[in-house]
N, C-alpha and C positions, 0 to 999 in steps of 0.2 A: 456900746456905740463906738464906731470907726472911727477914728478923728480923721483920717484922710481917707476920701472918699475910695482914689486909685487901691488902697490894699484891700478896702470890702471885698473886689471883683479877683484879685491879684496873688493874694496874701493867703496861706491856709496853713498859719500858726495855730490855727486854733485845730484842724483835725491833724497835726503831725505831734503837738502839744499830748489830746486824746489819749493818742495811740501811744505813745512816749508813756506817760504816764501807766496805760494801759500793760506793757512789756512791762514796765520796771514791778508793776503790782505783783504780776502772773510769775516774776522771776523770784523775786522774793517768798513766794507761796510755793515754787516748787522746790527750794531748798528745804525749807517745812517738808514739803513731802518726799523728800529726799529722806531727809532724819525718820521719818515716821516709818518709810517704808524699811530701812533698816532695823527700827525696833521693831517690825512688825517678824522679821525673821525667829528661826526656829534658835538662832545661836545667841540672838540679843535677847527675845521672848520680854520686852519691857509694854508690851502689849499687844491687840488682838485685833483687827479690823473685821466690824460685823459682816454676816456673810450677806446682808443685802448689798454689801460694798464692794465685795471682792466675789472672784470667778473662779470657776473650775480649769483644773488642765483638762488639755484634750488626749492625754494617754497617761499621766497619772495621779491614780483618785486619788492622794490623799493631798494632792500640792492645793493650796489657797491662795492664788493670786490677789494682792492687791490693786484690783482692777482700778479702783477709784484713783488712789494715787498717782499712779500709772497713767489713768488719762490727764489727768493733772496738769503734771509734768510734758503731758504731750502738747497741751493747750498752753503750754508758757511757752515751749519752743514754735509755734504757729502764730504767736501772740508778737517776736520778736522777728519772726518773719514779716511780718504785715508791717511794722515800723520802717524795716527796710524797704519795704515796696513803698508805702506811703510817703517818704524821705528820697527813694529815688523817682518817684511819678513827677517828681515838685522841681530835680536836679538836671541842671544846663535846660531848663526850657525860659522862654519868654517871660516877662515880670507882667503877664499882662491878663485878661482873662481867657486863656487860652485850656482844652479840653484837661491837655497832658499834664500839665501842672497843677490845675486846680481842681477839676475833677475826675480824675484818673482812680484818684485816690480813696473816692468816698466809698469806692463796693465793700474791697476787703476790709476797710477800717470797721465799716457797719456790721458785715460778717462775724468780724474778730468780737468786736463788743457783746452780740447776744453768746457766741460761744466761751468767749471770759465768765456772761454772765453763767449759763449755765454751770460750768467748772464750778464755779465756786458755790452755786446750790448744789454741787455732787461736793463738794472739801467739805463743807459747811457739816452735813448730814454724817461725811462718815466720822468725823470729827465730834461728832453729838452723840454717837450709838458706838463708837470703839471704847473695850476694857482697854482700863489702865491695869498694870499689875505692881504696885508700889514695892511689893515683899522681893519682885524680884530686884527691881531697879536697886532699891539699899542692900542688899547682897550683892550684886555689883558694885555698888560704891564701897565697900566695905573691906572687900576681898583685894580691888585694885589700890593704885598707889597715887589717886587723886588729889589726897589728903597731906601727902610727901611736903609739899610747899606752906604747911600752915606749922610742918614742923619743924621748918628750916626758920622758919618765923619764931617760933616760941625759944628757939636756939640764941637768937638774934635779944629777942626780946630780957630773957631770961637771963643771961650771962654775958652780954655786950659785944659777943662776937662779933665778927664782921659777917655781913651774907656769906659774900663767898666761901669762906669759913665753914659755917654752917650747909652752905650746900655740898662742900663736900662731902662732907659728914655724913648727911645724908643720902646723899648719893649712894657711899660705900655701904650705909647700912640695909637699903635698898635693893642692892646688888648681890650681896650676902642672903637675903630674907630670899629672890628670886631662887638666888642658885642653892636653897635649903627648900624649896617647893615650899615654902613656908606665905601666908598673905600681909596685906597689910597690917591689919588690927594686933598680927601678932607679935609686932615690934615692941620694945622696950626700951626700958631705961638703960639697961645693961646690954646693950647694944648699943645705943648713941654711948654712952663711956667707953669700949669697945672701939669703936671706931675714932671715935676724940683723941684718946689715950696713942693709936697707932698715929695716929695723922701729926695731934701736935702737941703730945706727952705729959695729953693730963683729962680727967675725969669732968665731965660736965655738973654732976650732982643736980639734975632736974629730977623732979620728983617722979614716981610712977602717974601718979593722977592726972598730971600735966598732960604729960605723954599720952594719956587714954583720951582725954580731952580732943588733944590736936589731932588722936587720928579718927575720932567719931564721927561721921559725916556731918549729923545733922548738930552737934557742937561747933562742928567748921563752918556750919551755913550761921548757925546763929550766931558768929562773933562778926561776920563780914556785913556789920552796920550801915557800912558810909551812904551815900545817895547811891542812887543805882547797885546796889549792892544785894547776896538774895537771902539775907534774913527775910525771917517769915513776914515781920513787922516792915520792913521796905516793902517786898512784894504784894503786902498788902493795900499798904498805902498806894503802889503803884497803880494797882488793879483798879484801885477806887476812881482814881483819879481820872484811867483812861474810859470805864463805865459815864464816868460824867461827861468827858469827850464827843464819848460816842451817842451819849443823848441829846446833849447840844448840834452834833453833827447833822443829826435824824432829824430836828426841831429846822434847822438849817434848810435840809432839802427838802422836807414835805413844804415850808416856806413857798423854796423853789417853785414846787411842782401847783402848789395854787396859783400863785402868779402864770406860768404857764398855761394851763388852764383856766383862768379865768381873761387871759388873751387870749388865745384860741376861740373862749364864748365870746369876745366881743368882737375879735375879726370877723367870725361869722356874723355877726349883727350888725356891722359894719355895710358886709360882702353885702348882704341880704337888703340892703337898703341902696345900696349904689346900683344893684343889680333893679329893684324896684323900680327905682326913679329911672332908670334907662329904658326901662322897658312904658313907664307912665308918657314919656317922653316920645319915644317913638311912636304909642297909641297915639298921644294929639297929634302927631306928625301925619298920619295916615288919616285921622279921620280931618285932620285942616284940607289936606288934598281933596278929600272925598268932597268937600263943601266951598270948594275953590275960594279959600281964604287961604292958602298960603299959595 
């Protein structure tokens, strides 16, 4: 309900709100498809978009476009278009109920909404039927130097260093392992002492185990506890929480959608009765005439 009656006719917060809300979904989904479609390449290979999802090139066969993503992304940037239009239909016109401001806006907004929806039943699906490829993904974490900051941390941790300290430290050792074609896991102990020893002329004595620890990926994931953190046991918890979210949400809008329809059944029954009586109304109106009592 309106509180003031002038902005019902006036006011169209609620379809620039919509559409607003609408852009900022589709923008955030197309970074998702952003990252996705870079794993989906031959160099990252962290997974596979099925071929219901993706398309052929038209001169060479063995390219696999990720069609889906790709429209995606296209429907976020159409989606951000439409806020502009809907936000300029409304700007420097009249505060009154006038076509340009108020309803200027409703085509593309309405447009925009069934092609959002669509998108996201094409996200949704290729997102349901794409391989993961896990074995590759930790060979890349493994081989990189992601892990570098959990051992600048055990440095920290372990011998009271200062960060900075430590990050040097690490840094050099980093630097050294790169320019030795060498990866990450294959760092040591006798390396950070190595590099301690030059920088500030003395030996750290952390053990080798440590050091295997801090560079394991999945050791690195499962120390990073805190809230929002992505131990297994956070991200679990996370997950749960937002499933509960999203059933209350769903409980939420079916809600919605019967009160909607079940106004809808009573405007009709409503309609159906006023229209009635108008028309019972006008019969005694003509047959009064017909017997000259009116």
């Amino acid at each position: 309900m309106v509180e003031i009656g002038y902005d019902g006719v006036s006011i169209r917060d609620d379809l620039q709100e919509t559409v607003a809300a609408l852009a900022i979904l589709m923008t955030g989904i197309s970074r998702v498809a952003t990252d996705l479609q870079s794993w989906n390449t031959m160099e990252f290979g962290f997974l596979e978009l099925d071929d219901a999802y993706s398309s052929v090139s038209s001169i060479m066969p063995q390219k696999k476009n990720p069609q889906a993503l790709e429209h995606v992304k296209a429907v976020a940037a159409m989606a951000i278009g439409t806020l502009n239009t809907v936000l300029a239909a409304s700007k420097n016109t009249a505060l009154a109920d006038v076509n340009d401001g108020v309803s200027a806006g409703n085509a593309p907004a309405i447009e925009m909404i069934e092609k959002a929806t669509r998108a996201m039943l094409v996200f949704e699906g290729a997102l349901r039927t794409l391989t993961v490829k896990p074995e590759v993904m930790l060979r890349s974490a493994e081989i990189g130097f992601g892990t570098a900051t959990e051992l600048a941390d055990i440095i920290v941790r372990e011998t009271g260093m200062s960060f900075r300290m430590a990050h040097n430290i690490v840094r050099r050792v980093v630097r050294d392992t790169i320019e030795a074609g060498r990866t990450a896991m294959t760092m040591t102990t006798a390396d950070l002492d190595e590099a301690c020893k030059a920088l500030f002329g003395h030996t750290l004595g952390i053990s080798e185990e440590v050091v295997r620890r801090a560079l394991d990926p999945a050791e690195n994931l499962k120390s990073r506890t805190v809230t929002g953190g992505p131990a297994p046991e956070r991200m679990h918890e996370m997950i749960a929480r937002r499933n509960t979210a999203f059933g209350e949400d769903a409980t939420r809008i079916s809600n919605i959608r019967k009160r909607l329809a079940d106004a809808d059944v009573e405007l009709d029954t409503q309609t159906q009765k006023a229209l009635g009586g108008a028309g019972t109304q006008a019969q005694n109106h003509m047959t009064g005439e017909k017997h000259g009592t009116r």
